[in-house]
C-alpha positions as CSV (number, residue, x, y, z in Angstrom):
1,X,12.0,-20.5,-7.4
2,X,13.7,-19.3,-4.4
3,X,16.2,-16.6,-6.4
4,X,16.1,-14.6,-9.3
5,X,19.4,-14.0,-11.0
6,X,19.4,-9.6,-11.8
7,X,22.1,-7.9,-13.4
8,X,22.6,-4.4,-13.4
9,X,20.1,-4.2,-17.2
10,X,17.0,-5.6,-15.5
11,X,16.8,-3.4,-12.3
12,X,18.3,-0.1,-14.2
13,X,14.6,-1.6,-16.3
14,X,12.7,-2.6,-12.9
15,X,9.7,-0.4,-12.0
16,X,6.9,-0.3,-9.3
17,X,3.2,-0.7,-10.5
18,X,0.4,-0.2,-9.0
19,X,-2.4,-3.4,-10.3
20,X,-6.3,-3.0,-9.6
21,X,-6.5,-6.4,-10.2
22,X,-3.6,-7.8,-8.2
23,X,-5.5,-5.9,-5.4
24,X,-8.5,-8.0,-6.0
25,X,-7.2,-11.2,-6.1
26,X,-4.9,-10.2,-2.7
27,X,-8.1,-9.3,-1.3
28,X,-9.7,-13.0,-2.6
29,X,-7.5,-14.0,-0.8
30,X,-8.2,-12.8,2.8
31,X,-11.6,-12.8,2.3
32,X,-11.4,-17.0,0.9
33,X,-8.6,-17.8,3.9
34,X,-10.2,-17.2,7.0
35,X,-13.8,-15.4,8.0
36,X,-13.6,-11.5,8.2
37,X,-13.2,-10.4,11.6
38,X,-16.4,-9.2,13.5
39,X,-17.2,-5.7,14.7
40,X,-16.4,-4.1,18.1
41,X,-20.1,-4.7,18.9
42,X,-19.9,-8.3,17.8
43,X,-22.1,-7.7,14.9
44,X,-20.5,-8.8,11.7
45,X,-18.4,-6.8,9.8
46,X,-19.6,-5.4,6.2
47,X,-16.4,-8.2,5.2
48,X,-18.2,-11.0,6.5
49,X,-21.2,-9.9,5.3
50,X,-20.0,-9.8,1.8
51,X,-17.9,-13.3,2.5
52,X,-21.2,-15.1,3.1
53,X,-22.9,-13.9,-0.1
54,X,-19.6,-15.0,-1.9
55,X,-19.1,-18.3,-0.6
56,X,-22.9,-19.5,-1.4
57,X,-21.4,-20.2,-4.7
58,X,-20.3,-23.9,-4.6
59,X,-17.7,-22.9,-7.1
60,X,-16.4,-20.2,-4.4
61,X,-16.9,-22.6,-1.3
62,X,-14.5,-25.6,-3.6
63,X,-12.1,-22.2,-4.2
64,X,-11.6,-21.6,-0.1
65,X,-11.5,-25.2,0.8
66,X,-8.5,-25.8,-1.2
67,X,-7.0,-22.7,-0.3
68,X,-6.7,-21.3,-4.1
69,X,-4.1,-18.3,-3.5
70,X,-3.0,-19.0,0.0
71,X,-0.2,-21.7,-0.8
72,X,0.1,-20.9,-4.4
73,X,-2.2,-18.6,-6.6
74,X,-3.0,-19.4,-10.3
75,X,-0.3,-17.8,-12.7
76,X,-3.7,-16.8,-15.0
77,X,-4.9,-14.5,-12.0
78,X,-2.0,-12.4,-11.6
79,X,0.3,-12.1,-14.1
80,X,2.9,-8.8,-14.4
81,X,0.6,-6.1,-15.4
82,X,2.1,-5.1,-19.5
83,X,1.5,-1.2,-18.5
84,X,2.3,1.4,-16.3
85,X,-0.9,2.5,-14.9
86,X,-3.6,-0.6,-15.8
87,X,-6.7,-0.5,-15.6
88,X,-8.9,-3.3,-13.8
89,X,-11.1,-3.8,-17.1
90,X,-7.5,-4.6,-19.0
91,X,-6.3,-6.6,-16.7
92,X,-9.4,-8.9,-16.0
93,X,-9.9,-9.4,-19.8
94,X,-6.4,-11.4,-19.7
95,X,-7.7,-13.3,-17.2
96,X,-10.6,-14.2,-19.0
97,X,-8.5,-15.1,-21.9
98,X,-6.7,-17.6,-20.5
99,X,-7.0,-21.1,-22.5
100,X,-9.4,-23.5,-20.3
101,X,-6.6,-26.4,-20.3
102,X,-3.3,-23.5,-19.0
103,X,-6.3,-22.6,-16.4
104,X,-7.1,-26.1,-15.2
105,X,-3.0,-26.4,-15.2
106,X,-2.4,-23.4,-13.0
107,X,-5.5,-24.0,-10.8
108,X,-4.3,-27.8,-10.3
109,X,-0.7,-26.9,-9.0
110,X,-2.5,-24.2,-6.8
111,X,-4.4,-27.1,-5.1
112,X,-1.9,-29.3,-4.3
113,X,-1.6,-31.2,-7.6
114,X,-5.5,-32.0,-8.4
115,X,-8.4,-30.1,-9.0
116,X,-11.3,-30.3,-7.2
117,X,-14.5,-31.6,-9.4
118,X,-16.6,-28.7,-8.5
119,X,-13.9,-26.5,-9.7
120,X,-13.6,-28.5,-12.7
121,X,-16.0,-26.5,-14.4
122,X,-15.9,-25.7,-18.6
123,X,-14.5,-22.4,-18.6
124,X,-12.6,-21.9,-15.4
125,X,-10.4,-19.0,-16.6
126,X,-14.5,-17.1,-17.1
127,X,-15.9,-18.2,-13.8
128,X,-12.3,-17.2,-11.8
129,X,-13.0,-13.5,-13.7
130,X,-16.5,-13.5,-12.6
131,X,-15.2,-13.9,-9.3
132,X,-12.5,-11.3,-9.0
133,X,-15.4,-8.7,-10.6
134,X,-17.7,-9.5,-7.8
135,X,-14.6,-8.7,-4.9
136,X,-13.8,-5.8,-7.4
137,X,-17.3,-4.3,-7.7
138,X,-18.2,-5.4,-4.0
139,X,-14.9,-4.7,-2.5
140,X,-12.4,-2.8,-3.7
141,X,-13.6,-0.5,-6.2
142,X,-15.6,1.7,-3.4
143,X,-12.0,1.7,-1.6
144,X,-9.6,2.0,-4.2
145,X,-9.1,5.8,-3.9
146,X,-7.7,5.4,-0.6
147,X,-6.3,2.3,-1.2
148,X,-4.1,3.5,-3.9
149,X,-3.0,6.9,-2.2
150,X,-1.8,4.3,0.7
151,X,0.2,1.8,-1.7
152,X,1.5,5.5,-3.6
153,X,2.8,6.6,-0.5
154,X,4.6,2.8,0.0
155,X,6.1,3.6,-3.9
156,X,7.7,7.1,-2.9
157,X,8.7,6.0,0.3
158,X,10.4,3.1,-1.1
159,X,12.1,4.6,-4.2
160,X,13.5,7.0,-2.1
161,X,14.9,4.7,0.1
162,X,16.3,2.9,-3.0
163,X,18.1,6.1,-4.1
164,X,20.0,6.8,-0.7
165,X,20.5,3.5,0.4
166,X,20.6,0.8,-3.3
167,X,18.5,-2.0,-3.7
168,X,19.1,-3.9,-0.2
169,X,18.0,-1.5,1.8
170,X,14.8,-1.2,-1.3
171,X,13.4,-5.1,-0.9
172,X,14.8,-5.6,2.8
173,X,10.8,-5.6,4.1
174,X,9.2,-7.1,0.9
175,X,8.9,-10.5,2.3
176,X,10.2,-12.2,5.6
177,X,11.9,-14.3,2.6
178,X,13.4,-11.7,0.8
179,X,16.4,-10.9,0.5
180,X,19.3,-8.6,-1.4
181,X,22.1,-11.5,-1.8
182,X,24.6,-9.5,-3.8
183,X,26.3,-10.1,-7.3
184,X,22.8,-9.9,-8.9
185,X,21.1,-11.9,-6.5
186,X,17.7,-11.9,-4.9
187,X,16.0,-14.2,-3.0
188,X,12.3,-13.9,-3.4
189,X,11.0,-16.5,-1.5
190,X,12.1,-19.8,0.3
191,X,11.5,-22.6,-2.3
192,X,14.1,-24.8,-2.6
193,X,14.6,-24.5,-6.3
194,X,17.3,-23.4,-9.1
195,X,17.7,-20.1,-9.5
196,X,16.0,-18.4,-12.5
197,X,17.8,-16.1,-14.7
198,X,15.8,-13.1,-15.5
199,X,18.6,-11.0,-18.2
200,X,16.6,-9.3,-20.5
201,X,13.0,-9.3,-18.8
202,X,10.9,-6.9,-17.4
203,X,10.9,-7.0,-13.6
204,X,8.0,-5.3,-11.5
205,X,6.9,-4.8,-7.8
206,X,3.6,-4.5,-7.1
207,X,2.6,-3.6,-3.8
208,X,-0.7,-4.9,-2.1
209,X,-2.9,-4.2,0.9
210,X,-2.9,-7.2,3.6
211,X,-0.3,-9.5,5.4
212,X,1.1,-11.4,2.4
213,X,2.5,-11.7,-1.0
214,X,3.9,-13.7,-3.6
215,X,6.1,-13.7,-6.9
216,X,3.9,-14.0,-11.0
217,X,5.5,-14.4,-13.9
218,X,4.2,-14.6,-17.6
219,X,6.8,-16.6,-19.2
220,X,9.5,-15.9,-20.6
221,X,10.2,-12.3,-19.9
222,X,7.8,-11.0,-17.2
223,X,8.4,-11.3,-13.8
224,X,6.6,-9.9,-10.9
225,X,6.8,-9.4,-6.6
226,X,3.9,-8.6,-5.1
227,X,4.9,-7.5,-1.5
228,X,2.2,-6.5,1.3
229,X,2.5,-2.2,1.6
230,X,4.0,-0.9,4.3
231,X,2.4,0.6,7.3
232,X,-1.6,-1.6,5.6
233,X,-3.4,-3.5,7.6
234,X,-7.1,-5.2,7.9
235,X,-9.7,-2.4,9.4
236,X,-13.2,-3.3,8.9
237,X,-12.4,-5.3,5.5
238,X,-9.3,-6.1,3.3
239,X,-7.0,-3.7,2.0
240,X,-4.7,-0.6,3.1
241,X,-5.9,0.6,6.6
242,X,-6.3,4.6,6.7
243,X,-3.1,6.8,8.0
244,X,-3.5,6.8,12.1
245,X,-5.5,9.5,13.4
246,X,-4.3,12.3,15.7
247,X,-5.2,12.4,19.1
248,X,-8.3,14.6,19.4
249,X,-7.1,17.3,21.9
250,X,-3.7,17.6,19.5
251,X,-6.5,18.1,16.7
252,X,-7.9,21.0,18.3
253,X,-5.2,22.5,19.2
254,X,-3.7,22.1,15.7
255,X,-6.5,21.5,13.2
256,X,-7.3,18.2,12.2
257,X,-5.1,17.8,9.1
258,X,-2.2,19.6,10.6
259,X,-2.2,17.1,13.5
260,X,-2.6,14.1,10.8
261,X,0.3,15.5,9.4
262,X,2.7,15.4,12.6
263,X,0.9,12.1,13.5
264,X,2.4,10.9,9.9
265,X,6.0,12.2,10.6
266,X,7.1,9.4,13.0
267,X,9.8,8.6,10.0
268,X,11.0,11.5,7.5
269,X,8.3,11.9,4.3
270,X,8.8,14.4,1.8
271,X,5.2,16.5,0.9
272,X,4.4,13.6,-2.1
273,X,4.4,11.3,0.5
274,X,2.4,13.0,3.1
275,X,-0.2,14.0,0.3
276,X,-0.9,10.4,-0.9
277,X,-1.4,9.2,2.7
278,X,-3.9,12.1,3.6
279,X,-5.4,12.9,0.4
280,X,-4.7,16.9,1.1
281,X,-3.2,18.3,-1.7
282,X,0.5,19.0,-2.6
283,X,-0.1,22.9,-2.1
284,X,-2.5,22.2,1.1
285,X,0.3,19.6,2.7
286,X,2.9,22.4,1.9
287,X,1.1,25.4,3.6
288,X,0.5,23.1,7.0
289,X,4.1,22.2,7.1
290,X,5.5,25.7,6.5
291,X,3.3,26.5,10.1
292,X,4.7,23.5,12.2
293,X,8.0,24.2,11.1
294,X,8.0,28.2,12.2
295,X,6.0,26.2,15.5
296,X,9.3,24.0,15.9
297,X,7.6,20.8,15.7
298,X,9.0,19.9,12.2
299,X,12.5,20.2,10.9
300,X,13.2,19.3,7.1
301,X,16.3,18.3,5.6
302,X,16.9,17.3,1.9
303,X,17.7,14.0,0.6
304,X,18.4,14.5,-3.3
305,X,15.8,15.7,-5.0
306,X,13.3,15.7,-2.2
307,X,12.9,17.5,1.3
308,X,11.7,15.4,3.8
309,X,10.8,16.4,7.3
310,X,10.4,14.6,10.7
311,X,8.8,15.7,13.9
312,X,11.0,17.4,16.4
313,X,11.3,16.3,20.3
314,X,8.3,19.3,21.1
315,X,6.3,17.7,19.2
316,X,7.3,14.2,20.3
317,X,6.4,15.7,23.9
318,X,2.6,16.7,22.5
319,X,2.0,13.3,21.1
320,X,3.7,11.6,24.0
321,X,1.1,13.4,26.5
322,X,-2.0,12.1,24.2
323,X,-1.9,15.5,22.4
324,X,-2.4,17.8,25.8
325,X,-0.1,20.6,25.9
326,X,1.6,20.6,29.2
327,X,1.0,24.0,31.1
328,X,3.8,25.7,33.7
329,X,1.5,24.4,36.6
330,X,2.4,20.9,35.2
């Protein structure tokens, strides 16, 4: 499935979603691929604390050796979410829905062509939702307020990006794969396969937190890409890192969240933006920007229906000296 065929109906219909359980399973998968990272002091990391307690199931154990998720994942686990905001409950029930002979199916291709015996188990669609509850209750529920403010700002970002610059410039980072081909063309990923046709379905991008994604479907008119978020990576655990913090001295000179702010403008972000990565409201974001730009360190221009606003070369000169204002004595 290397391209999907997209005329001008499916994308005027294609949206971006945000999935609490496509979250969990991209999470799965970092935390069944390779062992959590350790600490700066060595100790290990909440991550790999939680990792161990998961993989002393034998079922989870079979699930990592075979690499469930990491060369294909189970069509059951992550199918196009059927509304606009779902919730992790909805979503998981359809998982646990899924007939135990489509499950062994799916699970099957995902390793390689035969499933191991000790994930041959009865009801393999129930035991795969018992594990996604576990990384969702012990993972990523505790972090999904911050991890959905980061994916958020990824969705304004990139729709605004679609509106100035069309639907190349929209999927050029989705995937090292991906690609706008032209004449209804997009190559997703790069299997060597025939194109599918996707006129009249429902197309959807979901972004994740981590280094990777991959393209769901649920047959025949719902197709998904789920593409890593921009500007996430792994901190102490899976999942969207936090927005870069200021240098301190910049922080007291500023304030803390006015110097998030100008840490945040390395690229142009509109006040939406700014307040989904710093969790400062609309009317908060808007009062600290009106005082760096009568401080010359912001300028704003607008793009459409949205003013966005960039740091100016002052305050490139602050950041560039670690945040120390430079005095006349040098």
């Amino acid at each position: 499935m290397g391209e999907w065929l997209v005329d001008a109906e499916v994308l005027a219909r294609s949206r971006f979603v945000l999935s609490p359980l496509i979250e969990t399973v991209a999470t799965l998968r970092l935390l069944t691929a390779s062992p959590a990272p350790a600490r700066r002091d060595g100790r290990p990391s909440p991550a790999a604390a939680f990792r161990a307690r998961l993989t002393a199931d034998p079922f989870v154990r079979a699930w990592a050796a075979a690499g469930v998720g990491v060369r294909w994942t189970p069509d059951f686990l992550s199918r196009p979410p059927r509304h606009a905001t779902p919730t992790f409950a909805g979503e998981l029930a359809r998982v646990r829905a899924t007939p135990a002979p489509e499950a062994r199916a799916d699970l099957a291709t995902a390793c390689g062509g035969r499933l191991p015996r000790a994930l041959d188990v009865p009801d393999p669609a129930g035991r795969a939702a018992d594990l996604l509850d576990r990384v969702w209750q012990g993972v990523v529920r505790p972090d999904w307020p911050r991890r959905s403010r980061v994916l958020e700002a990824d969705v304004v970002g990139r729709v605004h990006r679609l509106s100035r610059h069309g639907w190349a410039a929209a999927v050029a980072d989705l995937g090292p794969r991906t690609r706008w081909l032209g004449n209804g063309r997009l190559r997703v990923n790069g299997a060597d396969r025939p194109a599918r046709d996707l006129t009249g379905a429902d197309l959807l991008f979901v972004p994740v937190g981590g280094p990777n994604g991959w393209v769901a479907w649920e047959l025949p008119d719902r197709y998904a890409m789920i593409y890593p978020a921009s500007g996430t990576a792994l901190t102490d655990g899976p999942g969207p890192a936090a927005p870069p913090s200021a240098p301190d001295p910049l922080a007291r000179l500023l304030g803390s969240n006015r110097a998030a702010l100008l840490t945040l403008l390395d690229a142009p972000r509109s006040t939406s933006h700014l307040a989904a990565l710093t969790g400062l409201g609309l009317g908060s974001v808007g009062g600290h920007l009106k005082v760096l730009l009568d401080a010359g360190l912001v300028t704003r221009r607008r793009a459409g229906a949205s003013v966005l606003y960039r740091r100016t070369p002052a305050a490139e000169a602050l950041l560039g000296a670690g945040g120390t204002p430079r005095t006349a004595d040098g």
